[in-house]
N, C-alpha and C positions, 0 to 999 in steps of 0.2 A: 466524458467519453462513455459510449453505450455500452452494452455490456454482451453484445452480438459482436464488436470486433476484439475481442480479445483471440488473443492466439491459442492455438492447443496443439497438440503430438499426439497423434494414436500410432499405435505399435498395434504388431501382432507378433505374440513371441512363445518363448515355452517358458511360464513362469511355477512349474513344479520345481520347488529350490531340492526335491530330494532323489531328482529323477532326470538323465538327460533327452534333451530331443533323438530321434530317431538319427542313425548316424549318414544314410542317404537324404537329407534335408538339408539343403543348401539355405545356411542362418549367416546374417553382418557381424553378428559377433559372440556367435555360439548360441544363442538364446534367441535373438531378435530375427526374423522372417523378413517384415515389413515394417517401417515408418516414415512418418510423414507426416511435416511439421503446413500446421494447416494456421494461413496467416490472414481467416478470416472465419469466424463461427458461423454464420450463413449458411458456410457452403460447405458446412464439414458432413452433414447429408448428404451431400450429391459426391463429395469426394470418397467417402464411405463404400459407398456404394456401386459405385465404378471401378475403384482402384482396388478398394483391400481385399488380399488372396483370402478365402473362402477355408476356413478350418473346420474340423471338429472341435465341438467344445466340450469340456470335462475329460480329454483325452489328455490332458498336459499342455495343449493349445490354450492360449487365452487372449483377447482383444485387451488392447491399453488405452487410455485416455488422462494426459495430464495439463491440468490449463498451464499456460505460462503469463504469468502477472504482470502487468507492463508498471515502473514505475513510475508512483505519484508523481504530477506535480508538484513543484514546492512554489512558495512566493521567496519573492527576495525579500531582506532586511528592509532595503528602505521603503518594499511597499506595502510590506509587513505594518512598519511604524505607520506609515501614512493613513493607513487604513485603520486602526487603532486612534488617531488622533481625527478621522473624520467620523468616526462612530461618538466616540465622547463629545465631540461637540452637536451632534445629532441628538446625543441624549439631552446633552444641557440644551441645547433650544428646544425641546421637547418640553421638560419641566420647569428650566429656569429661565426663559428666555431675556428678562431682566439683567440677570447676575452671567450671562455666559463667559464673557473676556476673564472676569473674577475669579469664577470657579473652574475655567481651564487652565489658569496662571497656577493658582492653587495645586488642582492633579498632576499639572507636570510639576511644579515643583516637590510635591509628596511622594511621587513615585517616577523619578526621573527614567531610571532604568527600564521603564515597563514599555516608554515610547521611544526609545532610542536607540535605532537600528545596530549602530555597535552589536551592544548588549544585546543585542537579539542574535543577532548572527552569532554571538560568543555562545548563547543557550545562558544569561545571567537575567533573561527579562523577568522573571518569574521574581515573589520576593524571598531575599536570599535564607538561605539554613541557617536559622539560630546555634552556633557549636555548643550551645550550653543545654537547647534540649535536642539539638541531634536530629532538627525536624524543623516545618515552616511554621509552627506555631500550635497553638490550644495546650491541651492540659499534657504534659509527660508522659511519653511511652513506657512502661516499665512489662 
């Protein structure tokens, strides 16, 4: 996703937290003048520009601008797995093209959990915490 359609809100409000707006100043909800939730960055210029009521600034008037983050995609587990078991065979026909059947029998059997969507969707594909050092492995945290 490009980074031109993400969405934004610009306000135009009174954000002096120790001073009220003017009390003939018709605000949404005591503070806020204008907003306006812009569901395309392109044209947050042109809508700027046209729409938003005309302040003073450093008076207690202030213009707003907040991105709204759309979320990630995620993969699923099985394509997760799948795509972890067509990389390792990628690498083994890359180096071992000889031994591939061999040593992909081998890594699933070594690290079952790490391709197996289960475990992925559980969050256990990783290898698991030692309870004895309290961690995934190397020397002792103290």
């Amino acid at each position: 996703m490009s980074r031109s359609s993400l969405m934004s809100v610009l306000t135009v409000g009174w954000l002096n937290p120790y001073t009220q707006p003017p009390a003939d100043t018709d605000t949404i909800d005591g503070r806020l003048v204008w907003t306006c939730t812009v569901l395309d960055r392109a044209y947050e210029r042109a809508v700027q520009e046209e729409h938003r009521p005309k302040v003073r600034l450093a008076s207690g008037w202030n213009y707003g601008w907040t991105c709204i983050y759309l979320e990630p995609r995620r993969w699923s587990a099985e394509r997760k797995a799948a795509t972890r078991r067509q990389n390792l065979r990628r690498h083994l026909l890359q180096r071992f093209p000889l031994f591939v059947a061999e040593l992909e029998e081998r890594e699933l059997g070594r690290r079952p959990y790490y391709y197996d969507p289960l475990c992925i969707e559980a969050g256990t594909d990783l290898r698991p915490v030692n309870w004895q050092l309290g961690h995934n492995g190397g020397p002792p945290l103290h």
